[in-house]
Every structure is written in C-alpha cells, then in structure tokens.
C-alpha positions in Angstrom: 117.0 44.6 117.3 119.6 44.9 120.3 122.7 46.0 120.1 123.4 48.4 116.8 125.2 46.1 113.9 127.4 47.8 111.3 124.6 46.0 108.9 122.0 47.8 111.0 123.6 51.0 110.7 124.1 50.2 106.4 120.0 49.3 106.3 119.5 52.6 108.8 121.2 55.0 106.4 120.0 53.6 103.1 116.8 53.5 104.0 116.7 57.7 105.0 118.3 58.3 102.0 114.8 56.9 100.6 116.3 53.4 99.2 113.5 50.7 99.3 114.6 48.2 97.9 118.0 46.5 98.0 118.3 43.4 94.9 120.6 40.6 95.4 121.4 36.9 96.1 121.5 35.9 99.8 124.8 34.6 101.0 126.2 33.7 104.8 128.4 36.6 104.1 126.0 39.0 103.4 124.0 37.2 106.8 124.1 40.5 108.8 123.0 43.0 105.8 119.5 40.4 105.0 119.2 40.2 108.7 118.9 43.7 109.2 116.7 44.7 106.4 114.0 41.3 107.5 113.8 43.3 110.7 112.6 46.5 109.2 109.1 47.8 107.2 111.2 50.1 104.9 112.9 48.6 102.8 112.8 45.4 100.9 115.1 42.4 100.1 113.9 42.0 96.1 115.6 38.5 95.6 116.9 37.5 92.1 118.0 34.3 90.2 121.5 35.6 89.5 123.7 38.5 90.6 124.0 40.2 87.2 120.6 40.6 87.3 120.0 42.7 90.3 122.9 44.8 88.8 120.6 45.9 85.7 117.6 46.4 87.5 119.4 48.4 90.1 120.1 50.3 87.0 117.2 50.0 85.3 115.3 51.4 88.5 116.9 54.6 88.3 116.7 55.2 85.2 113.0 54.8 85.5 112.5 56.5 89.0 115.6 59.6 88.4 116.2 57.9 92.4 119.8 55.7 93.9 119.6 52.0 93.9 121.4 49.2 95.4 121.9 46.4 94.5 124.6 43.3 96.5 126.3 40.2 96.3 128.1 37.7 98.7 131.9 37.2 98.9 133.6 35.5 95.7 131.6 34.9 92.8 128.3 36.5 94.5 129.9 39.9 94.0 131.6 39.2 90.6 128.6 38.2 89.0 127.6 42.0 89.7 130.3 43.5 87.2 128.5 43.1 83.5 125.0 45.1 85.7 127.6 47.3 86.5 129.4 48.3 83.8 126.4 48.6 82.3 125.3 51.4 84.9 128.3 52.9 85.0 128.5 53.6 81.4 124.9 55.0 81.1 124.9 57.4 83.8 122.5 55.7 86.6 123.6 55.9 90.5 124.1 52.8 91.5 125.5 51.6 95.1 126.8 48.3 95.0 127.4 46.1 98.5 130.1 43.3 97.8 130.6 41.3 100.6 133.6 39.7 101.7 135.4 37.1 103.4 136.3 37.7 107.2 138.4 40.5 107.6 140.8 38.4 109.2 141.8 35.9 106.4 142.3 38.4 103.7 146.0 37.6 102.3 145.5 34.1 103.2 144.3 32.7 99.7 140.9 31.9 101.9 138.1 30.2 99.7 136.3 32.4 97.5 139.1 35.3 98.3 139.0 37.9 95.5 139.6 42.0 95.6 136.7 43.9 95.0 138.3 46.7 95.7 140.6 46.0 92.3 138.2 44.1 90.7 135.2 46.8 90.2 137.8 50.0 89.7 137.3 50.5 86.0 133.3 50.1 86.6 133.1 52.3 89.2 133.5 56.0 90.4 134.0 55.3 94.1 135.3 51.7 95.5 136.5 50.9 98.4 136.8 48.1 101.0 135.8 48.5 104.6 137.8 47.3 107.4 136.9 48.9 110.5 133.6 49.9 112.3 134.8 53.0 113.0 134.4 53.6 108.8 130.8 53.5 108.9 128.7 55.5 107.8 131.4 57.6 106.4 132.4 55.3 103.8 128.6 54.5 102.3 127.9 57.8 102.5 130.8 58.9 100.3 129.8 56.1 97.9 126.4 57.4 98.1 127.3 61.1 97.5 129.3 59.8 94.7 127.2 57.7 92.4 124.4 60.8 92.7 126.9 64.1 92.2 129.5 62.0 89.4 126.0 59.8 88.1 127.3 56.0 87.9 128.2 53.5 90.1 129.8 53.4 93.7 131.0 49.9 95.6 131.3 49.1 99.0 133.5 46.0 100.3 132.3 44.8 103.5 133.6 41.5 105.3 130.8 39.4 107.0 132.8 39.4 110.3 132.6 43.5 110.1 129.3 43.9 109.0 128.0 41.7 112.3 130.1 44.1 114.8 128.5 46.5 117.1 128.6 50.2 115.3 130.2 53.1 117.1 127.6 55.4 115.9 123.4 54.7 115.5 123.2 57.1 112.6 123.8 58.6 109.6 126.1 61.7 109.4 124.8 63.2 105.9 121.7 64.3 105.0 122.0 64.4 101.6 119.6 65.0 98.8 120.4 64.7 95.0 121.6 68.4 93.2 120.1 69.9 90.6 122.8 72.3 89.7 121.9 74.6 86.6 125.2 75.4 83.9 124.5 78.3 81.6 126.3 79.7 79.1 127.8 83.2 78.9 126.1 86.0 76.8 129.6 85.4 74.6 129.4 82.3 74.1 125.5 83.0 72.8 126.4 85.3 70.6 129.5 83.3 69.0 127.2 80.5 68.6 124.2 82.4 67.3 126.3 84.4 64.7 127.7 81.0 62.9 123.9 79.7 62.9 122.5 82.9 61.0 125.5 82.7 58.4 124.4 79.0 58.0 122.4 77.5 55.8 122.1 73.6 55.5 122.4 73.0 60.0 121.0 69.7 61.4 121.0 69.3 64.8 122.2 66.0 66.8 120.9 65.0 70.5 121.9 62.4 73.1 120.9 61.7 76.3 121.7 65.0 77.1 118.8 66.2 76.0 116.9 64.8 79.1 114.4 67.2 80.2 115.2 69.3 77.3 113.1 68.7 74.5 110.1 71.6 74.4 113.4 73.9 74.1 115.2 71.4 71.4 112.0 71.7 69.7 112.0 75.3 69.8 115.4 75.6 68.5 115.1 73.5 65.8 111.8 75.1 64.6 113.3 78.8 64.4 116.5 77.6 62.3 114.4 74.9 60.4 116.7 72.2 61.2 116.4 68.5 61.2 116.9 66.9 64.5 118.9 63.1 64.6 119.0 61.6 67.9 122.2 59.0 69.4 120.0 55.4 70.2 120.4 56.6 73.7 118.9 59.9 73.3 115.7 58.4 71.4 113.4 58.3 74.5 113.7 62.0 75.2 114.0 63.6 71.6 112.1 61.4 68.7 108.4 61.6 70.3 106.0 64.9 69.2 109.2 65.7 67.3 108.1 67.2 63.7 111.7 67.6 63.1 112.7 64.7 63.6 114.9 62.5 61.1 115.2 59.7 63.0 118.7 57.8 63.8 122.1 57.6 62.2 124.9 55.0 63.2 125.2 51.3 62.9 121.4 50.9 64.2 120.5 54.1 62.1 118.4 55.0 59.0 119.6 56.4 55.5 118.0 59.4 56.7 119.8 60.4 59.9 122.5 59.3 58.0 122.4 62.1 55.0 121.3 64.7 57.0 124.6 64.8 59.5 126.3 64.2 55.9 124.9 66.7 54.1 125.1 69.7 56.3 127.2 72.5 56.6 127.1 73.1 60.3 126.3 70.0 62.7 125.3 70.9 66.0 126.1 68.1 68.6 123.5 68.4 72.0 124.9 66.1 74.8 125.8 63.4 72.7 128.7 60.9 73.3 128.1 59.4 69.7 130.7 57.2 69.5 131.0 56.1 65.8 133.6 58.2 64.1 132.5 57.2 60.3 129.9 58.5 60.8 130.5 62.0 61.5 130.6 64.6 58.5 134.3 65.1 57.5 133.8 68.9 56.0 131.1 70.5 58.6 132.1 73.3 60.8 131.0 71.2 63.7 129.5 73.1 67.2 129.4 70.7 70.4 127.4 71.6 73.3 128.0 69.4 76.7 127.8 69.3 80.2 130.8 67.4 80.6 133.3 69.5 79.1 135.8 66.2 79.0 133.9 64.7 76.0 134.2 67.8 73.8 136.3 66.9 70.7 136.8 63.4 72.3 134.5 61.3 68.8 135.5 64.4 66.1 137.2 67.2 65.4 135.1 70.2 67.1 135.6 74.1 65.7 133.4 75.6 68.8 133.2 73.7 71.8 130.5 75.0 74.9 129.9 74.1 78.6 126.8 74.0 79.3 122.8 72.5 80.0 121.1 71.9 76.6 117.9 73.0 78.4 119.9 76.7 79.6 121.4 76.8 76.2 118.6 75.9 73.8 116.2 79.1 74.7 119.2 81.4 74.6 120.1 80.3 70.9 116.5 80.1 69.8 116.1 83.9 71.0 119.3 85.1 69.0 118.7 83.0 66.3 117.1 84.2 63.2 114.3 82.4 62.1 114.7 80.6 59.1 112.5 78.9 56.1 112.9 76.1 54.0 114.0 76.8 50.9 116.8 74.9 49.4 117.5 71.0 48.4 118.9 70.4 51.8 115.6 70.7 53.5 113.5 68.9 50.6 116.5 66.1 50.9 115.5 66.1 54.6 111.6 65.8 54.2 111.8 63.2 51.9 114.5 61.3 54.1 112.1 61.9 57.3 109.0 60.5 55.2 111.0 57.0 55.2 112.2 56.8 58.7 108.2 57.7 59.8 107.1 55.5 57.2 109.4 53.0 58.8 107.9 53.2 61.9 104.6 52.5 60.5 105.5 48.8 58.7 105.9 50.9 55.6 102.4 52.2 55.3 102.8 55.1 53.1 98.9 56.4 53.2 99.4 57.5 56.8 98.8 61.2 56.7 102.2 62.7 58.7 101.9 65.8 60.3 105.8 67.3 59.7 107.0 70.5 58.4 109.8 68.4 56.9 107.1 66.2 55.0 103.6 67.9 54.6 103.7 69.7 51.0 106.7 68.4 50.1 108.3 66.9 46.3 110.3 64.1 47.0 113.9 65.3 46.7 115.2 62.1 47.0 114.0 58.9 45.8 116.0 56.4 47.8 113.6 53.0 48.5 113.7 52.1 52.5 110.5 50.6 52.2 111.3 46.8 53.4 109.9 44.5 51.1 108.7 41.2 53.1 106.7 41.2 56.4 110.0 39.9 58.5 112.0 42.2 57.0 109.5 45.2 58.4 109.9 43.2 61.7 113.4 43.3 62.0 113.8 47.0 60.6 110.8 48.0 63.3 113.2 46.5 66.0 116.7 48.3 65.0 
C-alpha cells in the first residue's frame, strides 16, 4: 500500500471493529476512502444507485445483524442525499457511522463548488458529528463516532476533506478496541413490590410493548399469562411481541385494529413496556397508567404516567411475574378481549373464521362483543392484511 493514508487508517480501523461492508456512491472526494478499501480482502465497497439508499440499508443491516454499519457519500449533494437514510436510523435506534466527504480542507469558507456543512447539516440526525481537519484526529475521531452510535444506539457522522483523507497518518492503528455493551438495568426489590401491589388490586390490566421488548418476549409472555392480560404491541414492537403470542390483541394507533384499540381503552391499569407510542388520542384518559423504560427520558413524555420505572423489560418482567398473583378470566373485560382478538387473528387470516385459534383469549369463549371487522371484498382484505 506504501505509505499509511488517513483513508488507510479509516478502512484499517473499521474493518477490526468487524465492518464488512461500507455502502455508498463513489466520488473524487471520497478517492482515498474507495482506494483503500479496493486494496484490502476485508471489507467491501457495496455500490448503490443513490445515496439515500445506502443510508437505509446501512440501517437496515443492523437491524438485521444487532452489528455497526457504514455507510458514505462524496462532498456536496453526495453526503446530503444521506440525511432521509439517516434520520431514519437515527430515530429507530440502529448504529450507524456515516463518512461525508468534503471539499479540500483548504477552500472551506470560500463558497467553493459543492461547499456545504455537514457538520451543521446532519446535527439533529445524529448523536455524534463532527468535521475532521487534521491527521493528527485520526483514529480518535472515528472511534468516538463509533463508540457513540453503539453505547447511545443511532447514528454518528464523520466529515472528512478529500485533501485530508489522502495525507500520510501519524499513527498505523487503531487506539480502541472496543466491543458493543450489553449492560443489564434491574429494578429494585421496591420498585417490584410497588408495582406488583397495584397489579394484584387490579382487575381489567392490558399490557402495551414496543421495541423494547426486544429479546424479551418468553418473559412478556410469562407476565401476561399469570395476570391474564391482553398484550397490544406499538407497529415497531410487532416483530418481537405478536408471534407464538396467545395474548395477543394485535395493534392500536392509526395503523391499528378495533381490538388493540378497546383494550388500552377499556382497562383500568395500562402497563406501557418500552414503548415510545407516540399518538396521544389514543391513550386511555382514566387508567392508572405504569410505564416501564430503559430510557428514563421518555417516561411521561406521550401521557400522563402515575408510576414511572427504569429498567430492562427482560429484568423486570420475571420479577413482576413472581410477585404477581395469578389471575383468571372472569369478567366482561376479558370476554370483550377474546372476542376483539378473534378479529384481529381472523384478520390476519383474509377473514377465514373456520380456522381453529389456539388462544386463551378466544378458545371457549361467547362473543362479548359483536363489532364486524371482517372486510367485505377481496381488495379490501388486501389492504387491511397490509396495515
């Protein structure tokens, strides 16, 4: 390779971190970065049709894989066309480095063409973002961006003129050896207790899940079988909470059903499980309402909250289901619930009601409530199949 590049050192680093792949649009200010990585076996240039794209599959690979991705764009609009990928990121939670190139360090302030401030430009999309203007930065800088997008989860962006990236590197490698946390937060035997105390009062409780629920859903499951609950999920909690879910009541919101819908209504106590839900309507107005987070910022931020926790929903589900007392249905709550349930599965199935469904909420059940959901033409049972 001869002498070490500051792109060299970018590649060098990325790739031990375990990147393999970096997406993007070539550009002749991004020269030194594509240079660098044609030279080495491990790690790829994945070439796109337009900026914004590598920007969501950046995203969409670590939300797939659980690993960092990168994604970069030349100076000027190269690098602009990255911010709709990475807003995107940034507001679903995926580490994402992004490498904006930019015009030589030595016409910035000149109104040079394609001159813009990515610095400025991706601050609200971004946890970390920061322009690099001397060699002597590197690796410090991409490793704090790195560090960043894994410990805060969202996106990180790097500024690096052309003219910089092609100078010699005062260092051949990377200073951090850093591997992603996995940090536990569990609640105190107070807060348990507190908690478990208003559930066993409690009679009509449904419980609500996000994305927090990730990696949580054998103890969700548990939870909600020992208070006979039914479980609603936020759309971007559906991959983790509605499958092998008999509980399960499907989705409330603008792309929900009537039956996610009544049962946050209808409750006495709604019990919110890392969820960011973000449409206020739609939250009970009379429920004694319980929110459960690992981000104690977002407590009370959609509704008004009367017990608020920090905490894993995997570390607090098995505590709650073990002081808990186990419950049975028994009222017009829970038969309101199974019938509800029966529509959103029967929604699910093209509104086949002779498929046999195996759910506590539905097997043996009178319908409580006769509302229709059943779509009525063939395109209809399309478009409700793809909400």
């Amino acid at each position: 390779m001869g002498k070490n590049r500051v792109a060299d050192l970018v590649t060098k680093v990325l790739a031990e971190a375990g990147i393999r792949r970096i997406y993007g649009v070539p550009g002749d200010s991004l020269n030194g970065i594509t240079d660098s990585i044609r030279q080495r076996k491990d790690i790829q240039w994945i070439h796109v049709r337009h900026e914004e794209t590598a920007a969501f599959v950046a995203g969409a690979e670590d939300h797939l894989t659980g690993s960092l991705a990168v994604c970069a764009g030349s100076c000027g609009p190269g690098n602009l066309h990255l911010i709709n990928g990475l807003y995107d990121c940034q507001r679903s939670r995926v580490p994402v480095v992004a490498s904006a190139a930019q015009i030589p360090s030595t016409e910035l302030g000149s109104s040079y063409f394609q001159e813009t401030r990515p610095e400025h430009l991706f601050a609200q999309c971004s946890h970390y973002c920061e322009l690099v203007s001397n060699v002597e930065q590197m690796p410090r800088v991409l490793e704090i961006a790195m560090q960043t997008a894994i410990s805060k989860r969202g996106v990180s962006v790097i500024a690096i003129p052309g003219d910089i990236a092609m100078k010699e590197a005062v260092v051949d490698h990377p200073r951090v050896h850093y591997h992603e946390p996995s940090p536990t937060v569990c609640p105190s035997e107070e807060e348990l207790k507190v908690l478990a105390n208003l559930l066993n009062r409690s009679k009509k409780i449904t419980i609500f899940g996000g994305a927090g629920c990730a990696g949580a859903h054998a103890e969700l499951i548990e939870f909600a079988g020992k208070l006979q609950a039914p479980i609603l999920h936020a759309y971007r909690g559906k991959e983790f909470i509605e499958y092998d879910n008999p509980f399960d009541v499907g989705m409330t919101g603008l792309l929900g059903f009537s039956s996610g819908y009544f049962a946050m209504m209808d409750c006495d106590v709604l019990v919110m499980l890392g969820t960011d839900f973000p449409y206020q309507p739609f939250y009970p107005k009379d429920a004694t309402t319980v929110q459960i987070d690992l981000r104690g910022e977002q407590i009370g931020r959609r509704t008004k909250v009367d017990f608020g926790f920090v905490g894993d929903i995997k570390e607090h589900a098995p505590g709650l289901a073990a002081k808990a007392a186990a419950k049975f249905i028994r009222d017009a709550f829970e038969g309101k619930c199974c019938a509800l349930s029966q529509d959103a599965q029967n929604f699910r199935r093209f509104g086949d009601r002779d498929v046999p469904v195996k759910n506590p909420f539905t097997r043996n059940m009178s319908r409580a409530c006769s509302i229709n959901m059943q779509p009525k033409t063939p395109f209809s049972c399309v478009m409700w199949e793809l909400r």
